[in-house]
C-alpha positions as CSV (number, residue, x, y, z in Angstrom):
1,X,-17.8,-31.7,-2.3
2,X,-19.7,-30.2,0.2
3,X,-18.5,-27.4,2.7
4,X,-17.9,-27.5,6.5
5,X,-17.0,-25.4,9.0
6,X,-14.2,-26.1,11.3
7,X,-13.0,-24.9,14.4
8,X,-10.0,-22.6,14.7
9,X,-10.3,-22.0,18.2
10,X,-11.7,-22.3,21.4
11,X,-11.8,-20.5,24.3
12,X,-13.3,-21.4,27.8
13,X,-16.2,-19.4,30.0
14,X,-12.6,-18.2,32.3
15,X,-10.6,-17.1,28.9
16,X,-13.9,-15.5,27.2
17,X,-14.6,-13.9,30.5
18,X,-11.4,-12.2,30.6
19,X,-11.4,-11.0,26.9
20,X,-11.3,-6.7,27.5
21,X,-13.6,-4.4,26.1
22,X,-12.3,-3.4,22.6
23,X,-9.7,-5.2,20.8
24,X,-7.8,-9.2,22.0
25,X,-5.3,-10.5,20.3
26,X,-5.3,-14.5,20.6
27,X,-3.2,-17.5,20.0
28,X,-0.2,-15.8,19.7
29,X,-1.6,-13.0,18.0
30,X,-2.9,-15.3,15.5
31,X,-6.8,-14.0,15.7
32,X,-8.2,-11.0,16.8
33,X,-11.4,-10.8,18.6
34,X,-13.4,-7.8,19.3
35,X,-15.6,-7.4,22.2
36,X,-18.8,-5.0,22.9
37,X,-20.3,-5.6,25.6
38,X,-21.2,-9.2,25.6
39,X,-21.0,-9.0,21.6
40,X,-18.0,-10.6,19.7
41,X,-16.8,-10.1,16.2
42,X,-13.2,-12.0,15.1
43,X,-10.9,-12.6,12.1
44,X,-7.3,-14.3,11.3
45,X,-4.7,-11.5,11.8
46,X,-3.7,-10.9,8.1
47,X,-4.1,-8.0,6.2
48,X,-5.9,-8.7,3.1
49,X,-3.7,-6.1,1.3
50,X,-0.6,-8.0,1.2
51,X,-0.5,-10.5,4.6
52,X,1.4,-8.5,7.2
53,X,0.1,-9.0,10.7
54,X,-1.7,-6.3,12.4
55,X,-1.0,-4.5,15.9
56,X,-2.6,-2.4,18.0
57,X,-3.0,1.4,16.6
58,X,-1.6,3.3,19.0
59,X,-3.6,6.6,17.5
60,X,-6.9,4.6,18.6
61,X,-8.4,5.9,21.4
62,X,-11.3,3.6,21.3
63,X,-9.8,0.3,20.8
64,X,-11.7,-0.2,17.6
65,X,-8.3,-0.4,15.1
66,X,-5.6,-1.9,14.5
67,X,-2.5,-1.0,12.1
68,X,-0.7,-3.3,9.9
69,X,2.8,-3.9,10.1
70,X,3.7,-4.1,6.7
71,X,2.4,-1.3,4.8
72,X,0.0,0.9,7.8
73,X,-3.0,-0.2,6.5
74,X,-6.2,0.1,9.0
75,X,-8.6,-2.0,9.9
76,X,-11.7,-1.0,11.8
77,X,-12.6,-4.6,13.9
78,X,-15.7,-3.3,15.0
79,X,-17.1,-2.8,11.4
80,X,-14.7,-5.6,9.6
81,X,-14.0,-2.3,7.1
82,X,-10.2,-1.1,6.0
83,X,-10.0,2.7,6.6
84,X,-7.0,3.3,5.2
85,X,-7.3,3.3,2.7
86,X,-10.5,4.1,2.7
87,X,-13.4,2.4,0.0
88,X,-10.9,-1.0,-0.2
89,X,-11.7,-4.3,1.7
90,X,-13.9,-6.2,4.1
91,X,-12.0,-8.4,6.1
92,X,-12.9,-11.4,6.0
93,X,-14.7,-12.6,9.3
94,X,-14.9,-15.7,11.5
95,X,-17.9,-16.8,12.8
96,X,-18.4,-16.9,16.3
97,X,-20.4,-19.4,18.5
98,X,-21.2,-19.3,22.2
99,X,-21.6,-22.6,24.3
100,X,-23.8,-23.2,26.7
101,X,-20.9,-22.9,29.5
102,X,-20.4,-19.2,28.4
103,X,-16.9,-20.4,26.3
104,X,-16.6,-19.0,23.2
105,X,-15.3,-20.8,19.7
106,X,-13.7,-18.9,16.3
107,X,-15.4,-21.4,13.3
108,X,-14.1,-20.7,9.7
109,X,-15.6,-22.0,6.7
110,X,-13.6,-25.4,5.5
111,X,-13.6,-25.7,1.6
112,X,-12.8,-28.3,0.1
113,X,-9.4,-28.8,-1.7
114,X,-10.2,-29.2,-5.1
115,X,-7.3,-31.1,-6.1
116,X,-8.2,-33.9,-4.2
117,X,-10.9,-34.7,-6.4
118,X,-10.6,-37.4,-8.6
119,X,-7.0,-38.9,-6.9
120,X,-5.0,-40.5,-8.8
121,X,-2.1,-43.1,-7.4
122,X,1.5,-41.8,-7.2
123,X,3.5,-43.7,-9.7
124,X,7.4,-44.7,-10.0
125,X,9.4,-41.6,-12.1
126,X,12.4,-42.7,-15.0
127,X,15.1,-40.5,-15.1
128,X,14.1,-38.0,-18.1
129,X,10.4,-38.3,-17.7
130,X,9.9,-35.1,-16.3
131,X,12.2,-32.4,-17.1
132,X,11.9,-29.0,-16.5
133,X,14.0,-26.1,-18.3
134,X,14.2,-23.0,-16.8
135,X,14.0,-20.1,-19.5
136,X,14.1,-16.8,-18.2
137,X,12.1,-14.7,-15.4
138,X,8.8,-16.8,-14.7
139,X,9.3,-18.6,-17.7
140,X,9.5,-22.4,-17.6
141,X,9.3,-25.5,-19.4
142,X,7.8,-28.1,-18.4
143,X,8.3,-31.9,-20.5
144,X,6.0,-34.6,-19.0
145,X,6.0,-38.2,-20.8
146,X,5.7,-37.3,-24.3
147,X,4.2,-33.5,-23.4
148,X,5.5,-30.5,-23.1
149,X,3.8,-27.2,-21.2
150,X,5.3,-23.8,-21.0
151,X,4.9,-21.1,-18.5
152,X,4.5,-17.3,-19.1
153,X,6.7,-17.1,-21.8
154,X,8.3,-13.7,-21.6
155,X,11.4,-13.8,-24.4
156,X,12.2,-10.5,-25.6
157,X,11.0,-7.0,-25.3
158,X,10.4,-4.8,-22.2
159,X,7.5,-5.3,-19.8
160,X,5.5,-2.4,-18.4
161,X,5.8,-0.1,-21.3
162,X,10.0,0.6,-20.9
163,X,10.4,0.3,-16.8
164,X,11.2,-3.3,-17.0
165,X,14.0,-5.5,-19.3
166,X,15.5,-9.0,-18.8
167,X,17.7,-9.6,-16.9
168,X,18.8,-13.3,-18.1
169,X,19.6,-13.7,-21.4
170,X,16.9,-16.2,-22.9
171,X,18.5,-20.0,-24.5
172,X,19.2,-19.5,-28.3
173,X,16.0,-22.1,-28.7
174,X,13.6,-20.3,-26.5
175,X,11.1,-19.2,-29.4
176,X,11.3,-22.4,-31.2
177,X,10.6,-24.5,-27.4
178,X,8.0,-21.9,-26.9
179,X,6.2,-22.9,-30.6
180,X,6.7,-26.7,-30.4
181,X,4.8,-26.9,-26.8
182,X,1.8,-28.7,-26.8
183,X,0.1,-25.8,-24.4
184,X,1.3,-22.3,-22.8
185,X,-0.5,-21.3,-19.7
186,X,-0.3,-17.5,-18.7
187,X,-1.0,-16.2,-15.2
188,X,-2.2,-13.0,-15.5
189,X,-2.5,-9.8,-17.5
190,X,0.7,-7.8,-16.4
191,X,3.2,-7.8,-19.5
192,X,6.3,-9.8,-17.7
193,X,3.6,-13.1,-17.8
194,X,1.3,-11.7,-20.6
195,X,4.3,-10.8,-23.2
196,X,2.8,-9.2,-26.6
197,X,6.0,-8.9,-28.2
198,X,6.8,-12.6,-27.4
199,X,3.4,-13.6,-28.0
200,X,3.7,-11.8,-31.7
201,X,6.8,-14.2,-32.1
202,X,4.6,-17.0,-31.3
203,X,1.4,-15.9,-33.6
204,X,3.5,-15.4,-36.6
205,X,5.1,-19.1,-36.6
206,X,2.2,-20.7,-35.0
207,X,-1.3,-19.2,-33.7
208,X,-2.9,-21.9,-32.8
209,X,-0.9,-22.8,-30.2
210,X,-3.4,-23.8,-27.1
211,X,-2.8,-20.9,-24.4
212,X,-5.1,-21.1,-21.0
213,X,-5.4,-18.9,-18.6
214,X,-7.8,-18.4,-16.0
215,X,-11.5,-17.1,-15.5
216,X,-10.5,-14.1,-13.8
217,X,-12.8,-10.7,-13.8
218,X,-10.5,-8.6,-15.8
219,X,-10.1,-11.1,-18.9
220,X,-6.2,-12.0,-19.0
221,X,-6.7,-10.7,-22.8
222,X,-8.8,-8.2,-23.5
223,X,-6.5,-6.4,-25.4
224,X,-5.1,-8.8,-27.8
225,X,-8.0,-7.3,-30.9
226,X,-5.9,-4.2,-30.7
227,X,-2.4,-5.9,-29.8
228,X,-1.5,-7.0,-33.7
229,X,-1.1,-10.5,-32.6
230,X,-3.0,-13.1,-34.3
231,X,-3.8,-15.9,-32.0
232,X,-6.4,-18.1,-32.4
233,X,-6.4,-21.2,-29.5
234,X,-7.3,-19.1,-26.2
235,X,-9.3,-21.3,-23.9
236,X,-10.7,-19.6,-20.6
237,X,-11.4,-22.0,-18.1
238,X,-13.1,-22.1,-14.7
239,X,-10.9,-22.4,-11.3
240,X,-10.5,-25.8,-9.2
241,X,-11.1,-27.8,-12.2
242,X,-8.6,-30.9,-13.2
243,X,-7.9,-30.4,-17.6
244,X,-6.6,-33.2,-18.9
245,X,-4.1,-33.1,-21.4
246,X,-3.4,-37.3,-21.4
247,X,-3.8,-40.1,-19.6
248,X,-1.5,-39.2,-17.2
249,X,-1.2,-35.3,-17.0
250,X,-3.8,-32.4,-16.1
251,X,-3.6,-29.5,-14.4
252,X,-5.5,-27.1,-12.5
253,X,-5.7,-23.1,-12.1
254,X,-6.4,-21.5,-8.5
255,X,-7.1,-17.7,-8.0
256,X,-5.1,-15.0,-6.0
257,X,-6.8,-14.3,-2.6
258,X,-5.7,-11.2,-2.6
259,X,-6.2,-10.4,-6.6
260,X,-9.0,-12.4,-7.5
261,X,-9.5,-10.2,-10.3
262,X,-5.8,-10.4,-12.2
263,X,-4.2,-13.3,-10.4
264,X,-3.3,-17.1,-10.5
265,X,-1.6,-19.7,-10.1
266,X,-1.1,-23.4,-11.1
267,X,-0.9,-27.2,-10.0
268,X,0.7,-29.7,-12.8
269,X,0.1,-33.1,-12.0
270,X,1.9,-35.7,-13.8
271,X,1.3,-39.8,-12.6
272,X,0.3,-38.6,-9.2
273,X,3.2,-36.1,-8.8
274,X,2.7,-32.5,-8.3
275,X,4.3,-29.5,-9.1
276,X,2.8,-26.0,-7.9
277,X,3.5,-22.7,-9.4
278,X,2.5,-19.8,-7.1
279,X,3.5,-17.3,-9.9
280,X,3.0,-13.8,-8.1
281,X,0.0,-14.5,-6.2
282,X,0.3,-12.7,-2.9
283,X,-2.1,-15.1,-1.5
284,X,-2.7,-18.0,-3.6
285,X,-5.8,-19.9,-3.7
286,X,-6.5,-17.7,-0.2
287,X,-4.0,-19.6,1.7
288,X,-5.3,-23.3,0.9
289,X,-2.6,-25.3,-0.8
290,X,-1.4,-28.5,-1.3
291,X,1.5,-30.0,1.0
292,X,3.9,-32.1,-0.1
293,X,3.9,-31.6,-3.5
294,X,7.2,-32.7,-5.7
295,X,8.2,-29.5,-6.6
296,X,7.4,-25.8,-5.5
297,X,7.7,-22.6,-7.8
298,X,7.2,-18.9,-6.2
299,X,8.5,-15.5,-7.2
300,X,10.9,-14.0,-4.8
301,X,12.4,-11.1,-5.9
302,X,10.0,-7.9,-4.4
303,X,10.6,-4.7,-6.0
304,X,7.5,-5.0,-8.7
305,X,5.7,-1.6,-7.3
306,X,6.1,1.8,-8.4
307,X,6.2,2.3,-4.6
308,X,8.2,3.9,-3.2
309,X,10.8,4.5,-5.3
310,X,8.7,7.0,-7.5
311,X,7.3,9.0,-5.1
312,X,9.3,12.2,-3.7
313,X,8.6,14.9,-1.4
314,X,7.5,14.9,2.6
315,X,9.2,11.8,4.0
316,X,10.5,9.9,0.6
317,X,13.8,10.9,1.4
318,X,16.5,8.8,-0.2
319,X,17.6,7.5,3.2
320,X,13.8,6.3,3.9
321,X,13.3,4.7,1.1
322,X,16.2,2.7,1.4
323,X,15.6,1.3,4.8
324,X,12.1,0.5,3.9
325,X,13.7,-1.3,0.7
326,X,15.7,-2.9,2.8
327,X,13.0,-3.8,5.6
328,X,10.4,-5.2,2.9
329,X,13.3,-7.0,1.6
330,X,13.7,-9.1,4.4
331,X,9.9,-9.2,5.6
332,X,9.6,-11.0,1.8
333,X,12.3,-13.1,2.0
334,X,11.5,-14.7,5.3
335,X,7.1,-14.8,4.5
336,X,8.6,-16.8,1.1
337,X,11.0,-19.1,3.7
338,X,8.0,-19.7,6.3
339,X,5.7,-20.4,3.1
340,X,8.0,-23.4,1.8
341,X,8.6,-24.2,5.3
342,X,4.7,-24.8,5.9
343,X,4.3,-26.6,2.4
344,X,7.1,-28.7,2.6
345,X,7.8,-29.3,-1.2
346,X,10.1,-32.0,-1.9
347,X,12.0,-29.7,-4.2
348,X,11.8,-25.5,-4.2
349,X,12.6,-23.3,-6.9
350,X,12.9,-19.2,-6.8
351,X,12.1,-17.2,-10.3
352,X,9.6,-14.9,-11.4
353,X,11.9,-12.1,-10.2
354,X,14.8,-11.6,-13.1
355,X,13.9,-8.9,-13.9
356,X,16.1,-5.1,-14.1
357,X,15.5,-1.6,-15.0
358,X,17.6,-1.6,-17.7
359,X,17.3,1.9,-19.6
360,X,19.8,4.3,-18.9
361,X,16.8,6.8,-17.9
362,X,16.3,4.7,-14.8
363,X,19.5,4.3,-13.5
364,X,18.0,5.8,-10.0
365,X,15.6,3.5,-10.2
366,X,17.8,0.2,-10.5
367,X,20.4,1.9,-7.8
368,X,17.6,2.2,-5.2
369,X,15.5,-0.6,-5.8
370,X,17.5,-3.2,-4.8
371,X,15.6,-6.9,-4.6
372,X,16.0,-10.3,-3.1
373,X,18.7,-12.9,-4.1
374,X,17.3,-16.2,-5.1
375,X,20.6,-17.6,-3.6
376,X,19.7,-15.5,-0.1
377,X,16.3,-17.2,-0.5
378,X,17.3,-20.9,-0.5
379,X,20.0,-20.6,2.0
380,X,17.4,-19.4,4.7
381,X,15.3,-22.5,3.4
382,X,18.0,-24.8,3.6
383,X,18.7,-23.4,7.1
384,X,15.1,-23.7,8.5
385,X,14.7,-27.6,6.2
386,X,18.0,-29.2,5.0
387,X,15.3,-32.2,3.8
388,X,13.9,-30.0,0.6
389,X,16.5,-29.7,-2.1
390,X,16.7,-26.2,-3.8
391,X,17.2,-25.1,-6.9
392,X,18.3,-21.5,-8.2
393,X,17.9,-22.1,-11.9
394,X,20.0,-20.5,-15.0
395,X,18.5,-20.2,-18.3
396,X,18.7,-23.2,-19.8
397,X,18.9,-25.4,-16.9
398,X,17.3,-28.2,-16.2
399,X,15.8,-30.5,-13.0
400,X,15.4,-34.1,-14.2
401,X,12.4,-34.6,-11.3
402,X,12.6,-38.4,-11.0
403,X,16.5,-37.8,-9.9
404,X,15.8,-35.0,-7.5
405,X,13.0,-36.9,-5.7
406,X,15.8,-39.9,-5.0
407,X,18.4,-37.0,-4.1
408,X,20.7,-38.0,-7.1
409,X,23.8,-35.1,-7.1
410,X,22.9,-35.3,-10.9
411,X,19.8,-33.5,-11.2
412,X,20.3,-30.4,-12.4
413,X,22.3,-29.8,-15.3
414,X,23.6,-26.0,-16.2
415,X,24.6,-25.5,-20.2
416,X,28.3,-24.9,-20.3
417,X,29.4,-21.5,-22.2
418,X,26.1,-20.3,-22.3
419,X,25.4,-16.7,-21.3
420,X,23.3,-15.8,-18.4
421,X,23.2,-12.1,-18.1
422,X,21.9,-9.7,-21.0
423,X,24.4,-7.4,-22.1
424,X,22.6,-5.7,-24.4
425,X,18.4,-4.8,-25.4
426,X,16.7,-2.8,-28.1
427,X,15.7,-0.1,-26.7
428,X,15.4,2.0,-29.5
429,X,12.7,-0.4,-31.2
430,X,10.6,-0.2,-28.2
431,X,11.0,3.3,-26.9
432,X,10.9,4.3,-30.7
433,X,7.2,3.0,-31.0
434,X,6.5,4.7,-27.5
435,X,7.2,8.1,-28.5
436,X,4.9,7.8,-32.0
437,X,2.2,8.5,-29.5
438,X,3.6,12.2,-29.1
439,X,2.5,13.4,-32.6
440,X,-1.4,11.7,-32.2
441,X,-3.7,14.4,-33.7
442,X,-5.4,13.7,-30.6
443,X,-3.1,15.5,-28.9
444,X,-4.2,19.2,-30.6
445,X,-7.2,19.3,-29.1
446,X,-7.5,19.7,-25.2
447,X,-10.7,18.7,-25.2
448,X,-9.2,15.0,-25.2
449,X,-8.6,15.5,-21.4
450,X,-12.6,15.5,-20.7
451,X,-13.2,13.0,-23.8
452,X,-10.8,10.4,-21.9
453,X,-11.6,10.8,-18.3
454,X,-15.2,10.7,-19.1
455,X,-14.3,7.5,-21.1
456,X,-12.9,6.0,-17.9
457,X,-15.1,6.8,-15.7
458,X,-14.3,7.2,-12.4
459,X,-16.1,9.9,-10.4
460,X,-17.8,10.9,-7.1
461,X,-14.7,10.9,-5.1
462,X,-13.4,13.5,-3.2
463,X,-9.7,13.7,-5.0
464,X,-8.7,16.1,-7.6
465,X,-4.9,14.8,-9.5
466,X,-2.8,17.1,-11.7
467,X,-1.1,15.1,-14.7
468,X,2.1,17.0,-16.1
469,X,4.2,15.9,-19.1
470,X,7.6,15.5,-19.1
471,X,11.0,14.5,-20.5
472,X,12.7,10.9,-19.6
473,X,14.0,13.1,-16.5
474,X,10.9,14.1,-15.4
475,X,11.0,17.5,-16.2
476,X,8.0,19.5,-17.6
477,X,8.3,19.8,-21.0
478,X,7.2,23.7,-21.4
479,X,4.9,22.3,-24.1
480,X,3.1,19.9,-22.7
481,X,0.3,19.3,-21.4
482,X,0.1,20.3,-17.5
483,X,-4.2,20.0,-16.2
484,X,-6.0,19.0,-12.8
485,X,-9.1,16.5,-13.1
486,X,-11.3,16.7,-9.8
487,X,-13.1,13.0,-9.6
488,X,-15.9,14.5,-7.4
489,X,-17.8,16.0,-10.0
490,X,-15.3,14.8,-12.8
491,X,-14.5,18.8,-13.5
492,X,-11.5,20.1,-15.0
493,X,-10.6,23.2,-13.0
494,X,-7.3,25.3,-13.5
495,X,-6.5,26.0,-9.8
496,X,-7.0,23.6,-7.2
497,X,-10.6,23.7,-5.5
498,X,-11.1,25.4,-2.2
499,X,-13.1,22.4,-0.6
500,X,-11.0,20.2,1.5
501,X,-9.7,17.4,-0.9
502,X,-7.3,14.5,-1.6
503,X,-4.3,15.6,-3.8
504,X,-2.3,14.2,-5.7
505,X,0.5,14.9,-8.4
506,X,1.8,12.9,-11.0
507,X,4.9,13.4,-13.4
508,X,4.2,11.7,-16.4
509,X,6.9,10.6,-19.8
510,X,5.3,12.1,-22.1
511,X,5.6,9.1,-24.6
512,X,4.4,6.5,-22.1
513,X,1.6,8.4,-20.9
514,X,0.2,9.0,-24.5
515,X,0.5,5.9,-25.4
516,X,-1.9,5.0,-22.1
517,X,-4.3,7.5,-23.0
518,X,-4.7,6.8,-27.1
519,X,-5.3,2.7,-27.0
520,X,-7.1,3.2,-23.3
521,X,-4.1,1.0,-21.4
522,X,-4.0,0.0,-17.7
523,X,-2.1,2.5,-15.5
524,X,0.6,0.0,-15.0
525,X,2.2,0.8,-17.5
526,X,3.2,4.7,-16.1
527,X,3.0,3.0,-12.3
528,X,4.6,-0.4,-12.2
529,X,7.1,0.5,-14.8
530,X,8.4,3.2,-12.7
531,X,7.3,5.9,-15.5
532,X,6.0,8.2,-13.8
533,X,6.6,10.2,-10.1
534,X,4.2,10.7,-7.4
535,X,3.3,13.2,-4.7
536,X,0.5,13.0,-2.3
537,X,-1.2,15.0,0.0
538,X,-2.1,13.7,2.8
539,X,0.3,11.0,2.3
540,X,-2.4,8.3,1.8
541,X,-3.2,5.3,-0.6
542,X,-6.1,5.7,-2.6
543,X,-7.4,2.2,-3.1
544,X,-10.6,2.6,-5.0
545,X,-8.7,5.4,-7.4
546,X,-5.8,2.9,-8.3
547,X,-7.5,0.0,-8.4
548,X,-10.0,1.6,-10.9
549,X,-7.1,2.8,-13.6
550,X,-4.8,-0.9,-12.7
551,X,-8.0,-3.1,-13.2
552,X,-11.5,-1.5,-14.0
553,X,-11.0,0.6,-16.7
554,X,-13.2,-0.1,-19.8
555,X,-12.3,-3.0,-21.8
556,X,-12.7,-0.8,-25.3
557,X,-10.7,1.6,-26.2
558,X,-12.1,5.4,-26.4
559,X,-13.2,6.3,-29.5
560,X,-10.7,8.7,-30.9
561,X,-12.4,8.4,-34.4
562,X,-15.3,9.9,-33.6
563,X,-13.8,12.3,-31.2
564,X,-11.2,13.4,-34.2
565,X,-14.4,13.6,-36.6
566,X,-16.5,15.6,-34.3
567,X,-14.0,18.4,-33.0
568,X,-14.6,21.7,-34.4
569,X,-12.1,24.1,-35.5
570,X,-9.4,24.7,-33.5
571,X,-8.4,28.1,-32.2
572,X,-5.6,27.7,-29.7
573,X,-5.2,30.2,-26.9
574,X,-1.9,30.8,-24.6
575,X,-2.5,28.2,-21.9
576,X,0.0,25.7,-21.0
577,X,-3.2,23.1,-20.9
578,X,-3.6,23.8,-24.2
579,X,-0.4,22.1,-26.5
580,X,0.0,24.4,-29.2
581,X,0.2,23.3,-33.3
582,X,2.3,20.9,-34.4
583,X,5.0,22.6,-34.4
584,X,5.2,22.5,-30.7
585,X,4.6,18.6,-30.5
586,X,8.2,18.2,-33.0
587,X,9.7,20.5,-30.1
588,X,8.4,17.7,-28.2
589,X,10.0,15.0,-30.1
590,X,13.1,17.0,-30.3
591,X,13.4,17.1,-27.3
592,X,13.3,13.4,-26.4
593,X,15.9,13.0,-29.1
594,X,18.3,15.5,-27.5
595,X,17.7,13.1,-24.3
596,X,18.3,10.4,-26.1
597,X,21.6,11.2,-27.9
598,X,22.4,12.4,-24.3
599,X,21.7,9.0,-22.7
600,X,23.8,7.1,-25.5
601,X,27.1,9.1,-24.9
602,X,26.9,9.0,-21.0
């Protein structure tokens, strides 16, 4: 289908005539249009970080910037370029057309919606055609005529290294639904969607189950030659494109607007009916999405960032970062209410947020990081449209579709005497294989720290980081290693460099972080799974930095072989950079068994 532009707005030779030098909000503070002169430049006012609205910078003298509300990013209108943080987005723009009469009109390119192609004619449900059993976190089943489809199975094990644990207790036939299903589609790469240990479950009783997942940038699994899991029936396929499973059931995956390169989302069509699961995208399939559709899926929950409950020092005081808990809290909760509002699904469900910080290590972490309730959620929905129905699922509910779209009181069904919180997890089997890391003969030589930053490859920006091991309390373990890397040059110096520079400290667990370093992980493990803690200075978000160790790092793991073959002999001098022989690294493990006998009896 061919693309059009359309007109967003309109303003006459009076209303462009009054536009001020500088920066007009429009519409209700819908657009924002910059004027120089008798130049104009305009986008939508959304941040592209995470869709708060912008207002005017008050520290901008020159009416060139505005601030978002949300997080403080800054957007530079005259140039279309984010500031803060620096090296991150373009905005996108709207193009802007003069008439003849000296009006003025916004025009935004109109894509076409790809699941209109190929319609198909809405057909008459039966009770018990479609069913759909909700599992645990963002895992659902989904049973279609004679089909059945299941959704980022996440089942047992933790998720981000050992930040994250379930929070519902799976149904007893989870892992069997899971290997009976006639396809599994996975979002993204983050490990409460992309489960190893769940998908190891799967591999061992049935590999060849068909997974798909979309064709983002970073492939959803480029680690699965080094994960142990055997699976054999991974299909990649391109975005906005109908696959059919039978004669009456396809499906289609749309990017994140926002994450192009991680994140997606889903539309399940079934005999004309649709069901749309948003997943985590913050802005899925850039705003454009089906209205109407039979049922709606979103996550709900927030608290899915290391920020800013790891970071301390300057103004992360407790008391701060619980109002701004609390104030993203709601901000969430009311964008996911407008967002069903706007779609109007016939049927809305909250998950993709059951999630807890379950080790006793990160008690502080599961005090102060306090997330929506999907209950909350669906009140403010029913409030704002009593006409959708809502559903906050249990594991091993389930919505009988047909009955919920003719408002039958019987279509949901909860499992009687079936538990629905986790009372217990095995921490020890995960945290265990963690901590193996510790005693890598990679680990004797500090000439890893150059091998391993080189390996990554990030340079030629002006921040320098210090790393520092510690116990699960974050303390520095007095053996461990404790170095600066400066990305300007990629140096390695032992004091902080003169030059003005970005700063930045990070705690690390020992175990966690080794394990990151030795099979060349994502940083989201140590980040997103609250593993490490974080001062900055200035207090600033580096964009390019994160995004490079969340998302671009090498898709191969460094070569620890040949760096282990090639090392010299080692003669150790007295520098805490330098970790000692081994009998320093079984003070290390001792250590985190002293923690964890500690942990056990408290």
């Amino acid at each position: 289908m061919a693309q059009v532009c359309q007109t967003v707005l309109s303003l006459d030779a009076s209303a462009t005539q009054n536009l001020k030098e500088g920066i007009n909000f429009s519409a209700g503070h819908c657009f924002i249009i910059y004027r120089h002169q008798d130049n104009f430049r305009a986008c939508r006012n959304q941040c592209r970080h995470q869709g708060g609205l912008f207002i005017t910078d008050i520290e901008d003298i020159d009416r060139r910037t505005v601030r978002c509300t949300k997080h403080n990013w800054k957007l530079n209108v005259a140039t279309m370029k984010y500031i803060n943080p620096p090296d991150s987005f373009m905005q996108d723009e709207l193009e802007v057309e003069r008439s003849a009469d000296g009006g003025l009109k916004l025009l935004e390119l109109d894509p076409s919606d790809p699941w209109t192609a190929d319609p198909r004619p809405v057909q008459e449900l039966q009770p018990g055609e479609v069913m759909l059993t909700y599992i645990t976190h963002a895992c659902m089943e989904l049973k279609a005529g004679g089909k059945s489809m299941m959704f980022d199975p996440w089942l047992t094990g933790p998720a981000f290294a050992r930040g994250w644990w379930l929070q519902h207790e799976p149904p007893e036939d989870a892992v069997e639904r899971m290997c009976r299903a006639d396809l599994i589609y996975i979002s993204h790469m983050h490990s409460d969607h992309l489960s190893y240990p769940t998908l190891k479950l799967l591999s061992e009783k049935r590999p060849d189950v068909p997974i798909f997942v979309g064709n983002t940038s970073r492939p959803v699994f480029w680690y699965l030659d080094r994960s142990g899991v055997n699976l054999t029936n991974i299909n990649i396929v391109p975005f906005g494109i109908w696959q059919n499973v039978d004669r009456d059931l396809r499906f289609m995956i749309l990017m994140d607007g926002v994450h192009p390169e991680i994140d997606t989302c889903l539309i399940v069509e079934y005999k004309g009916h649709r069901i749309l699961n948003t997943v985590d995208c913050t802005r899925p399939n850039n705003g454009r999405l089906p209205r109407g559709v039979d049922l709606m899926m979103s996550d709900f929950a927030g608290g899915a960032s290391g920020f800013p409950m790891t970071f301390h020092q300057g103004k992360y005081t407790e008391s701060w970062k619980i109002e701004f808990i609390s104030r993203e809290r709601k901000k969430l909760l009311h964008y996911k209410a407008k967002l069903v509002e706007s779609l109007q699904p016939r049927v809305y469900c909250p998950f993709a947020g059951y999630f807890t910080e379950a080790h006793p290590s990160d008690r502080y972490i599961k005090n102060i990081n306090l997330k929506n309730s999907p209950v909350e959620l669906n009140a403010l929905i029913q409030k704002k449209c009593p006409n959708i129905l809502t559903w906050t699922p249990r594991p091993g509910s389930t919505l009988d579709l047909a009955k919920a779209l003719t408002n039958h009181r019987e279509a949901v069904s909860d499992p009687d005497g079936v538990p629905v919180y986790k009372e217990q997890w095995e921490f020890d089997l995960y945290v265990d294989k963690l901590n193996t890391s510790v005693l890598s003969d990679v680990f004797t030589d500090r000439r890893w720290i150059p091998f391993y930053y080189s390996w990554a490859g990030f340079q030629n920006y002006n921040l320098v980081i210090r790393m520092i091991e510690t116990d699960d309390d974050f303390q520095p373990l007095d053996d461990g290693y404790d170095y600066l890397v400066d990305f300007l040059d990629l140096s390695f110096p032992s004091t902080r460099p003169q030059r003005e520079h970005s700063y930045l400290e990070i705690q690390n667990r020992v175990g966690v972080v080794r394990t990151v370093v030795l099979n060349g992980l994502l940083w989201d493990d140590l980040y997103i799974g609250f593993n490490n803690r974080i001062s900055r200075d200035p207090d600033i978000y580096h964009h390019r930095f994160w995004t490079h160790f969340q998302s671009d790092l090498p898709l191969s793991a460094p070569d620890w072989n040949t760096f282990l073959r090639d090392r010299p002999t080692l003669h150790p001098a007295p520098s805490r950079v330098l970790l000692p022989p081994l009998f320093s690294q079984l003070w290390v493990v001792c250590l985190w068994w002293v923690e964890k006998v500690r942990h056990y009896f408290w």
